[in-house]
N, C-alpha and C positions, 0 to 999 in steps of 0.2 A: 504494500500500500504506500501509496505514493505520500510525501510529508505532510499532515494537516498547513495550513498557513491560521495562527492561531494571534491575535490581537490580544494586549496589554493594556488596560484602562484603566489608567490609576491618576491619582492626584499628587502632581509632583510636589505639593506646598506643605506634604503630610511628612512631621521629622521622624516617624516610625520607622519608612523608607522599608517595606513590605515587598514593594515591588519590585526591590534589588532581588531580595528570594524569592521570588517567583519569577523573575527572568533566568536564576539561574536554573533553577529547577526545570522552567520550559527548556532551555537550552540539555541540558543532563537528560533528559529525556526523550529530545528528539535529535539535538545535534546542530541545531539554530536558534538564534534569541527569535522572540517574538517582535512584532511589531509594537510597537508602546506610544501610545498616545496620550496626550493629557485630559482627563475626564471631565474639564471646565469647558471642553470643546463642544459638550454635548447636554450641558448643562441648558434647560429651557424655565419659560415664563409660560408653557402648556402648547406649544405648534411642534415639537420635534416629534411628538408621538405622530404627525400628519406628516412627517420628510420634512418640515419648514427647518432652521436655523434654530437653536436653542437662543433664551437671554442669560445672560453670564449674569443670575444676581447674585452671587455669591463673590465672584470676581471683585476685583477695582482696588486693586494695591498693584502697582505700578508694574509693567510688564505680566500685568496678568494675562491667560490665554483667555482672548474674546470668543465666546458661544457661537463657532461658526460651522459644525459639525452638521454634517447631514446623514440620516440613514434612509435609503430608497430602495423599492425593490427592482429585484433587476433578474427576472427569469423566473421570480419565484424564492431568489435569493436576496439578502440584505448585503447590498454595498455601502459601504462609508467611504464619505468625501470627505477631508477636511482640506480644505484649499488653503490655509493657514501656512498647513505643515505640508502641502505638496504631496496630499494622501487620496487616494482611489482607490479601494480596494474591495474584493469580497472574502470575509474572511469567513473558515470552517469554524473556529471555534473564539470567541468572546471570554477572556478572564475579565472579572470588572470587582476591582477589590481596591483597596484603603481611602475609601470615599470617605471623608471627615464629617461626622454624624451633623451638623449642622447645613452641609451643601448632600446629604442625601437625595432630599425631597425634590430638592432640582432634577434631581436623574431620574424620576418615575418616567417620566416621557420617555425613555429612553429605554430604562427596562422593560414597559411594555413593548414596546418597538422590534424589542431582540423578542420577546416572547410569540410572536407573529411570525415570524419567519425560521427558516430551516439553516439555525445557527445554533451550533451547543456551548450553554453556556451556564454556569449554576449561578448567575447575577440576576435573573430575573424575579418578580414575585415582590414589586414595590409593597403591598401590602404587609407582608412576614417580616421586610427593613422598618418599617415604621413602627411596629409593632414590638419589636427589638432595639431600635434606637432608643422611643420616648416613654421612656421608664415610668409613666404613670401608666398606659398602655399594659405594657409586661406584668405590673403590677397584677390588672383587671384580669389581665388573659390567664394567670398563674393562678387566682381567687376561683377564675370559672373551670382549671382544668384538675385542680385540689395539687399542685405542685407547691411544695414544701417551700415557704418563704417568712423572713422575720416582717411580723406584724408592721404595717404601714399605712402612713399617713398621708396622702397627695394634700400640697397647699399650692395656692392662686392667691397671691396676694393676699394673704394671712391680716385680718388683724393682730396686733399684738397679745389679745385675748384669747385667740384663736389658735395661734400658734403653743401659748401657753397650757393651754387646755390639751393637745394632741403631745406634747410634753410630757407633763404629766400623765396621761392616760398611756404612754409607751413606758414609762416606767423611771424616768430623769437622767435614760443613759441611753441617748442616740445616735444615730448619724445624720448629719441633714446633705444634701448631694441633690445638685440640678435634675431636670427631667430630662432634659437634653447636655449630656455632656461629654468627658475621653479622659481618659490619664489619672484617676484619680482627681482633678482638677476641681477646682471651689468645691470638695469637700470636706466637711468639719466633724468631728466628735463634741457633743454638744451634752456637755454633763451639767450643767448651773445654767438659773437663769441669766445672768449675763451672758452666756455665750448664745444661748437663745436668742435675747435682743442682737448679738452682733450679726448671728447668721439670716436673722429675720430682716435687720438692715442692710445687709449686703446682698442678697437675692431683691429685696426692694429696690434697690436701688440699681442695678442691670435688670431688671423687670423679666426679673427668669423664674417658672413658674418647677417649684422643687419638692422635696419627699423629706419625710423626718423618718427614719426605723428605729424599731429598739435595736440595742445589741446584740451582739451574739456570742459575745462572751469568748469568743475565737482564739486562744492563746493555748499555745502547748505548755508540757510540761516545765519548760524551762522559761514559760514567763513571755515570749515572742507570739506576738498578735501574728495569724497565718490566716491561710487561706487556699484553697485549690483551681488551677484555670485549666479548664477538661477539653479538649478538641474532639468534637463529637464530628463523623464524616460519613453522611448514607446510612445512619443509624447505629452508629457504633462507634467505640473511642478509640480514638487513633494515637493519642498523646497526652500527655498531663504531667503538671509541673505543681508543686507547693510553692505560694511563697510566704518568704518569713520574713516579716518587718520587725527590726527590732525597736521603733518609736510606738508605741501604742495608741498614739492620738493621729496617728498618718496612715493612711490608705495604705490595702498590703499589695499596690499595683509595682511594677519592677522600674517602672521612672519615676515612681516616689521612692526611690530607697531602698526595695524587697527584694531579698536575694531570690534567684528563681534554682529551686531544686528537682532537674528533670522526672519523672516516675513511669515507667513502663505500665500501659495498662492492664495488665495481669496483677499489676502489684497497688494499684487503687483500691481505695475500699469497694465495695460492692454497691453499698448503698450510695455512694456519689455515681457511681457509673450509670445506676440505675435513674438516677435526679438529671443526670446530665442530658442520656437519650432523650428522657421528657421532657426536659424544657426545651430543648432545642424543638422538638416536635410541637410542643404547644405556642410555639411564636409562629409554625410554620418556614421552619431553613432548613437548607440541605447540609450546611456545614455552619459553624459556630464554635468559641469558646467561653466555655457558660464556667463562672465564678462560685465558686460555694463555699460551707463550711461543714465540717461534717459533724458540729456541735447542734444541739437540738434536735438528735434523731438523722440529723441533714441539711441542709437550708441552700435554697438558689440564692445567691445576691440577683444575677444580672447575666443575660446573655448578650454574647458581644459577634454582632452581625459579621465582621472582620475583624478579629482579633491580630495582634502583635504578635506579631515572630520574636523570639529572640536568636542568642548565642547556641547552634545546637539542633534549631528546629529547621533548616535544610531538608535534610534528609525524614525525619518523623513528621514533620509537618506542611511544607511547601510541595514538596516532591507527591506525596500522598493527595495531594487536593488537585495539584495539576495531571497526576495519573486518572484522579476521576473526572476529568475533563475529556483528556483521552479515548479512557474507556467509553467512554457516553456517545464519541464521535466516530470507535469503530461500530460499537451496535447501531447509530442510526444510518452508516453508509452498508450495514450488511455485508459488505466484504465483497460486494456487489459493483461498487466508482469508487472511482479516485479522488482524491482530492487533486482540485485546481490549483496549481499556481496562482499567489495572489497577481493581479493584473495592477499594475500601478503606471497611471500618467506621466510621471518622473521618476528617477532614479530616486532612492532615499537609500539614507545609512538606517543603520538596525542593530546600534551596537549595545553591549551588556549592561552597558551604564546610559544612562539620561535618556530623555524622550527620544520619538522619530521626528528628523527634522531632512528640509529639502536636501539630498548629495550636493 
């Protein structure tokens, strides 16, 4: 079988930098980088689902790529123009990963787009991103599916009464964390009513609409606040890492501080493996890293639609999601065509590093 020609669509403004491993991994697996593109190319204001131009609203910090992405169909197949970057192409297979939870919702038009047409790709299903992103969402969908979670509070511009009362009723040892956010970022351990007022004024004040949880008590025996991030792939765990933060008031995320200690899934507990399947399945993803703890019987924090690679995950983690890209795109050719050579207007480089830009 002739080489898939397989597209990169990622966000280069993202410092995860995700898409370095999964170029390499497309490369290791087939023997060529992929084509990579910037994912603000495709970013829309609601016409790109119809082939129009996307609008960049997430854009506009200087040299940002402008929303000039097209996808049409062409036989029955979906081609991407971007005339930006000197790109024409039909490609077999669509990766569409480290999209920064706040410029998701730009890309629905898009994910439906791929979903229409006879492209493999595990990016589509804007419904199960949103639902995964805005953690009051996750919340609802975990309540309806009886998936094990520490008690919670969704607030919208809380009075200070308001806030006080779901406080109190969690028990005076929370977390307070945006509904839309990444990295551990603006969140706080909220033990006293002063920190109450502080986190209650600082979500006031960026008009970001946030969750108070009780604890979870999460700390080994040695006193280190932890936590688990599961790589769940087509129904099953593929990967999983502990991390151990040793501040107790800071997130156990691995760019706040947490060391990440790899674990073979044979060697997880059971009962996380078992919490992980489901929640991944109750947001509706194909792949996910879903955070727990395994105090309380169990407990999901939060499923994370594109989770962070680290040091390691190559080969357990990257390689493994771009093989079920693969596989998806020998069962749908049946072993029956070839894949095409991508067709491009102009020459382009295609190299391991940085986006595709005109030769």
């Amino acid at each position: 079988m002739s080489r898939p020609c397989i597209a990169l669509i990622a966000d280069p403004t993202s410092p995860e930098k995700c898409s370095e491993y999964l170029a390499d991994a497309v490369e290791l697996l087939t023997g060529a980088p992929p084509v990579r593109i910037d994912s603000r190319h495709f970013a829309t204001g609601g016409n790109a689902g119809n082939g129009g131009p996307g609008t960049a609203g997430a854009a506009g910090a200087a040299g940002a790529a402008q929303a000039s992405g097209r996808g049409v169909r062409d036989g029955g197949r979906l081609r991407l123009r971007v005339p930006q970057e000197g790109l024409d192409f039909v490609p077999d297979i669509v990766v569409l990963y480290e999209i920064p939870p706040h410029r998701r919702r730009a890309l629905a038009g898009f994910q439906e787009l791929l979903g229409r047409h006879d492209v493999v790709t595990l990016g589509t299903g804007p419904d199960a991103w949103r639902t995964a992103t805005e953690k009051n969402l996750t919340v609802e969908r975990f309540r309806r599916d009886g998936i094990a979670q520490m008690e919670t509070a969704v607030l919208s511009r809380p009075t200070a009464r308001e806030a006080a009362e779901a406080f109190e009723r969690l028990g005076g040892d929370t977390w307070a964390r945006p509904v839309v956010g990444t990295g551990g970022n603006d969140t706080f351990h909220v033990t006293t009513p002063a920190q109450l007022e502080a986190a209650t004024g600082y979500y006031a004040e960026h008009g970001t609409d946030w969750m108070l949880s009780r604890d979870a008590g999460n700390f080994t025996a040695d006193g280190l606040r932890h936590q688990f991030r599961v790589f769940v792939l087509g129904g099953r765990v593929v990967h999983a890492r502990e991390h151990l933060q040793p501040a107790p008031d800071t997130p156990c995320n691995t760019c706040q501080g947490a060391t990440a200690v790899h674990i073979d899934p044979p060697d997880l507990p059971p009962r996380l493996t078992e919490l992980a399947v489901a929640a991944t399945a109750s947001v509706g993803l194909p792949f996910a890293g879903v955070d727990l703890a395994v105090e309380n019987g169990g407990v999901v924090f939060e499923v994370n639609v594109q989770p962070a690679f680290v040091d390691g995950e190559l080969e357990s983690v990257a390689v493994p999601y771009i093989k079920a890209h693969l596989d998806a795109y020998e069962l749908a050719v049946g072993g029956r065509r070839t894949a095409r050579e991508p067709h491009l207007t102009q020459p382009v480089t295609t190299g391991r590093r940085g986006f595709t830009a005109p030769a």
